[in-house]
C-alpha positions as CSV (number, residue, x, y, z in Angstrom):
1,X,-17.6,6.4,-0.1
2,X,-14.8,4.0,-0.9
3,X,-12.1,2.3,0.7
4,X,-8.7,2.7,-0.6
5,X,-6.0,0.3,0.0
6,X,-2.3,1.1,-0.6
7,X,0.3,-1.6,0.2
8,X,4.4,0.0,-0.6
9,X,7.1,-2.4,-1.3
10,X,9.8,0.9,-1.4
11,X,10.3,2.6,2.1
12,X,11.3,6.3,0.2
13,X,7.7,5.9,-1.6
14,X,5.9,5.6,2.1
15,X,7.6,9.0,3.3
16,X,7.1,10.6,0.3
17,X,3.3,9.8,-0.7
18,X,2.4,11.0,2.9
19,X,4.0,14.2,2.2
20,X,2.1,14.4,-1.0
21,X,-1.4,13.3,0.4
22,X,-0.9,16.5,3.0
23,X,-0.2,18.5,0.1
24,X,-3.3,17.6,-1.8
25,X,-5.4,17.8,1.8
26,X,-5.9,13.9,2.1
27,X,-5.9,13.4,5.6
28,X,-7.5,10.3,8.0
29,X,-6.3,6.5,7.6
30,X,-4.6,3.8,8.7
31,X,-1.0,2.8,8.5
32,X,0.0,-0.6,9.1
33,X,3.5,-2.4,9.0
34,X,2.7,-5.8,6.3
35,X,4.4,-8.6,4.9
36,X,3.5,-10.3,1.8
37,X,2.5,-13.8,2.0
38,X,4.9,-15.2,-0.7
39,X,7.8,-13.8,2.2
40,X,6.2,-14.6,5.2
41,X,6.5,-18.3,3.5
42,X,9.7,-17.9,2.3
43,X,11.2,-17.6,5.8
44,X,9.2,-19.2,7.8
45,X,9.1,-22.9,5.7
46,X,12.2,-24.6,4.5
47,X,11.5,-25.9,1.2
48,X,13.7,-25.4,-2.0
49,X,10.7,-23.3,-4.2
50,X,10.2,-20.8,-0.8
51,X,14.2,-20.8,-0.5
52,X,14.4,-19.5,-4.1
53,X,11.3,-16.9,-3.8
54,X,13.1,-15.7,-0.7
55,X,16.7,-14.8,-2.6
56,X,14.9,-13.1,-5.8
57,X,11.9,-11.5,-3.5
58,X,11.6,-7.3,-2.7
59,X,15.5,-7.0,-2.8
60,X,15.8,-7.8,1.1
61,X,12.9,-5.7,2.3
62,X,10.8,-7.8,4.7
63,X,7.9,-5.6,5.5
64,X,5.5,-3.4,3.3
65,X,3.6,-0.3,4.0
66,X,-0.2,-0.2,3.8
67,X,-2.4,2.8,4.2
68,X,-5.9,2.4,3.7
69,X,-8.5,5.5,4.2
70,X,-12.2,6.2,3.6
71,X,-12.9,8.9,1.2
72,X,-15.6,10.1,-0.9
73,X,-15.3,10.3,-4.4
74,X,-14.1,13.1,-4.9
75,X,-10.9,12.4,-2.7
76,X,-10.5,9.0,-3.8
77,X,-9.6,10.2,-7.1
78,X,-7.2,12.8,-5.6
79,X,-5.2,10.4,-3.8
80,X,-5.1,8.0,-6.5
81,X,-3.1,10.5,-8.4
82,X,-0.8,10.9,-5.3
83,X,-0.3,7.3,-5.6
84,X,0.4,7.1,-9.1
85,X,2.8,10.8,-9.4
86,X,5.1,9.2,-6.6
87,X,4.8,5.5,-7.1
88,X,4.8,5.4,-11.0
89,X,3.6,2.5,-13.3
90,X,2.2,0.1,-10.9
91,X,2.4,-2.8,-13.1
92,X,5.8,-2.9,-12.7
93,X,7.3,-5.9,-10.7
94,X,7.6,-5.4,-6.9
95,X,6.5,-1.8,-6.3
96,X,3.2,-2.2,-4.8
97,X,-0.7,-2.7,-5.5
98,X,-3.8,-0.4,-4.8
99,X,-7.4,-1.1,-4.9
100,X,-10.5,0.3,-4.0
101,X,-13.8,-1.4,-1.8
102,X,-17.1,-0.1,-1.9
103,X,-18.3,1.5,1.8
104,X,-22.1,0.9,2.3
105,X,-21.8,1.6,6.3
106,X,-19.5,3.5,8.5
107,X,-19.5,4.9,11.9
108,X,-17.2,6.9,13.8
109,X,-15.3,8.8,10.9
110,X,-14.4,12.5,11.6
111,X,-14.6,15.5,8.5
């Protein structure tokens, strides 16, 4: 078992990627609203280096999207692909990041 991690920087993505996952039967997870450090700084401390992250930073979108899920390996592959048909390349600039954790342990989790 793994756990994936999924943080959006596009709204359209979010809405769209949980339409996909039902398609594909990846159910179960969390959804959280976040806020990227680099932003939280930019607004919060008045310096001239956080000022300019703040104009060029996620085109006025304050708050992320992340969706993280335990899946077995089979399903962690599946929605990987759901990430990557409706989020594209994610090594372009500002759309988003997802990674993968290792599970030893869990309790609680429902088929």
């Amino acid at each position: 078992m793994e756990a994936l991690f999924i943080v959006l920087n596009h709204e359209g993505h979010y809405k769209e990627l949980l339409k996909t996952f039902e398609e594909n039967k990846i159910y179960g997870g969390t959804i959280l609203e976040s806020q990227g450090l680099a932003r939280y700084m930019a607004e919060n401390f008045s310096t001239f280096k956080f000022d300019y992250l703040s104009s060029i930073m996620n085109d006025g979108r304050p708050y992320n999207k992340t969706i993280f899920m335990v899946l077995d390996e089979e399903k962690l592959e599946i929605a990987k692909n759901c990430v990557r048909e409706v989020v594209g390349n994610l090594e372009e600039e500002n759309v988003g990041i997802m990674f993968s954790i290792k599970v030893s342990s869990f309790e609680g989790l429902t088929k």
